[in-house]
C-alpha positions in Angstrom: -7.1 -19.9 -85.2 -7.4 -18.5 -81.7 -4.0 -17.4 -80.0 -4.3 -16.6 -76.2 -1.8 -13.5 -74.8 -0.9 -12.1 -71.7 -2.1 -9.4 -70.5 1.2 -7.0 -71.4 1.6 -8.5 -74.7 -2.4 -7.8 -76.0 -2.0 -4.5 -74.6 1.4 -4.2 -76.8 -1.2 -5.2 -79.6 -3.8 -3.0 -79.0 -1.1 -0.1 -78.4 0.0 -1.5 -82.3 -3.3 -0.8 -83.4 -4.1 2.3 -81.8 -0.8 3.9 -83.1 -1.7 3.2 -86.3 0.6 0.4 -87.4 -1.7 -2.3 -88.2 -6.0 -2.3 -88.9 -6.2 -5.4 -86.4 -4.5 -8.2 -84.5 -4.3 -10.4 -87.1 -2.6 -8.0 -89.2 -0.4 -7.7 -86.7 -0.1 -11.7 -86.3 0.2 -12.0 -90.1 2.8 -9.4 -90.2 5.3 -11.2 -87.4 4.7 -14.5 -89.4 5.9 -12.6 -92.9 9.1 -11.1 -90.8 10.0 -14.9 -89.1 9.6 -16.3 -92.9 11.8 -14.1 -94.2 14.1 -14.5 -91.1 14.1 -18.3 -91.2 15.0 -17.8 -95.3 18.1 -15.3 -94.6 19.1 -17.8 -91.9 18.9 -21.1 -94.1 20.9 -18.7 -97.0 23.5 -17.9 -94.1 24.0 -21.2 -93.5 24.1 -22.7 -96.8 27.0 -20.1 -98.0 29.4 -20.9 -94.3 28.6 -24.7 -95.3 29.9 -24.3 -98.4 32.7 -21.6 -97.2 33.9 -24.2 -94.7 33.5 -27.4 -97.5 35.8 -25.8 -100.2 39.4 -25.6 -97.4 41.5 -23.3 -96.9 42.6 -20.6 -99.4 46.0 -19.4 -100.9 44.4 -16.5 -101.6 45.6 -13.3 -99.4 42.9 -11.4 -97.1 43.9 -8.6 -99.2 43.4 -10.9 -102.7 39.9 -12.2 -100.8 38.7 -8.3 -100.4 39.2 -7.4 -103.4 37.4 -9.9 -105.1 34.4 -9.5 -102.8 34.3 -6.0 -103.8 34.4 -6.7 -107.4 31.6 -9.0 -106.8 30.0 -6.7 -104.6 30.4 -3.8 -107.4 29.1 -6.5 -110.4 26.0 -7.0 -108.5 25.4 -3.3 -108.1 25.2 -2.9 -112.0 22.8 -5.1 -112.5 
């Protein structure tokens, strides 16, 4: 695979390079692909949990009632 840059974004590759932050520009490359997996991942997670948020209505629960329990979640998960 050949990928052609501008000028200012090989020289922001290079400057990668020579800095010491990747061995190559495919390391670089392969790096940015990792990062947009991951990104793409947390984003399809985000939206699966606000789909489901918004499918299961309104709650009787009080903000104060909410917090708490997403704490106690929160502190459960912690422990593990």
């Amino acid at each position: 695979m050949n990928i052609s840059l501008p000028d200012p974004m090989r020289d922001w590759v290079q400057s990668q390079i020579e800095d010491g932050m990747y061995g190559s520009s495919s390391d670089y490359a392969r790096d940015l692909i990792r990062r947009d997996q991951g990104n793409r991942r947390q984003q399809r997670l985000l939206q699966a949990a606000i789909t489901e948020g918004l499918a299961s209505g309104i709650s009787d629960s009080s903000m104060e009632d909410v917090l708490k329990e997403a704490q106690a979640r929160l502190a459960g998960l912690n422990t593990d």
